[in-house]
C-alpha positions as YAML, in Angstrom:
chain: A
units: angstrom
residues:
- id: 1
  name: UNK
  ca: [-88.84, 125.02, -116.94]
- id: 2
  name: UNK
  ca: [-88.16, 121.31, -116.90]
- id: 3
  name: UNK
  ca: [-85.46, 120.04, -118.63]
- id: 4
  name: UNK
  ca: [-84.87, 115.87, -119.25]
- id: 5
  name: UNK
  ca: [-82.28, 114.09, -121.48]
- id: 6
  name: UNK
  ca: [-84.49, 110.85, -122.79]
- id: 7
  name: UNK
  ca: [-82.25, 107.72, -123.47]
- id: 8
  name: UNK
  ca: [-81.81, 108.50, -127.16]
- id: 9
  name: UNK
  ca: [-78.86, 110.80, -126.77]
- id: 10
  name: UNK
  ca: [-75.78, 109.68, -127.88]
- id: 11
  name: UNK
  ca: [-73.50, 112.02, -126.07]
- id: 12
  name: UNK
  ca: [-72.14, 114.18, -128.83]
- id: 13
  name: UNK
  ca: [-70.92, 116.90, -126.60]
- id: 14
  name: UNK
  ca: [-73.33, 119.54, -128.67]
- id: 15
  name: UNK
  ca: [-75.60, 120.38, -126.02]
- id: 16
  name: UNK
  ca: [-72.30, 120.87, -123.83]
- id: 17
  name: UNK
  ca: [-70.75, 123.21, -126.37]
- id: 18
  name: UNK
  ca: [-73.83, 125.62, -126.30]
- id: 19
  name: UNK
  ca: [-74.49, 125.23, -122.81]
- id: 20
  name: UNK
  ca: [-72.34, 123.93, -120.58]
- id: 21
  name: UNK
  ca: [-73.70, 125.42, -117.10]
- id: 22
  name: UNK
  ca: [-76.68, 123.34, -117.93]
- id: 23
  name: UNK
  ca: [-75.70, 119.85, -119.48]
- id: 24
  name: UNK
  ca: [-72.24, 117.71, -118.57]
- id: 25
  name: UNK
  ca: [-71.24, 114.40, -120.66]
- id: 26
  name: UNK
  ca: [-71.05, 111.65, -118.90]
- id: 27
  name: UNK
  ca: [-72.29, 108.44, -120.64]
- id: 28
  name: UNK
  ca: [-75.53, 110.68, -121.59]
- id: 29
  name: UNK
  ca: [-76.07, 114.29, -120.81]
- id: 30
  name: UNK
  ca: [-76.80, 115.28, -117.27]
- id: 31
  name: UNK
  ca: [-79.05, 118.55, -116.69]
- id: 32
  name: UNK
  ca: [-77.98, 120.42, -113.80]
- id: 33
  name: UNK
  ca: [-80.70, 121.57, -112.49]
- id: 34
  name: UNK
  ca: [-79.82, 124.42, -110.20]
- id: 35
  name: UNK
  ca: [-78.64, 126.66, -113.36]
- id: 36
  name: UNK
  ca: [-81.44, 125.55, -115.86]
- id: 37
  name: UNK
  ca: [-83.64, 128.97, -114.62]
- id: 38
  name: UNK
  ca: [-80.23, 131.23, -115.30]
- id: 39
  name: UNK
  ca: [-79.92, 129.70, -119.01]
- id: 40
  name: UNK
  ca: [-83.26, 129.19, -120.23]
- id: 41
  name: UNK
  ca: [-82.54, 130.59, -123.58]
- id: 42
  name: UNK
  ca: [-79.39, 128.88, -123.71]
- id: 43
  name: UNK
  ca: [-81.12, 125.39, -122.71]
- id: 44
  name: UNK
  ca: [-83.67, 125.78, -125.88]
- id: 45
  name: UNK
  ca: [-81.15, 126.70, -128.52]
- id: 46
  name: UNK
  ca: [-79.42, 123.58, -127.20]
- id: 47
  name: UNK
  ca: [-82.34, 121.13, -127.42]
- id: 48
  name: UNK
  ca: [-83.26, 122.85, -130.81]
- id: 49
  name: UNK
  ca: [-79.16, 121.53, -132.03]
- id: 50
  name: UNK
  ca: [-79.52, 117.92, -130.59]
- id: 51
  name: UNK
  ca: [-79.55, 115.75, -133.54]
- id: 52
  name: UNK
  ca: [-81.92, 113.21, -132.22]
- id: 53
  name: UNK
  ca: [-84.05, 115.06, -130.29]
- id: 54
  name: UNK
  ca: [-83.07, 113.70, -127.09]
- id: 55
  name: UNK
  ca: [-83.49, 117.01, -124.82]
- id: 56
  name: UNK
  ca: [-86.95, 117.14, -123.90]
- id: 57
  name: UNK
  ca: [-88.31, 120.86, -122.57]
- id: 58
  name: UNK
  ca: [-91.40, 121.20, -120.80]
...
């Protein structure tokens, strides 16, 4: 799974809140990478919450 934050997200923290192995704040969300296999389920509920779509799972 390959997970990228596009440069619509407007750091809202709710990706964080659901998954915070995965995705940091900084001035966007950062993926860590290295967990992303560990939390796969995790990572989709929080790209389904973002509220503009900015999580992009492939």
């Amino acid at each position: 799974m390959k997970v990228t934050v596009t440069d619509d997200c407007i750091s809202c923290g709710a990706c964080e809140s659901i998954c915070d192995a995965v995705f940091s704040i900084e001035d966007k969300a950062v993926v860590n990478e290295a967990a992303v296999a560990d939390n796969e389920d995790s990572v989709k509920e929080a790209a389904d919450s973002c509220p503009v779509n900015a999580i992009v799972v492939e």
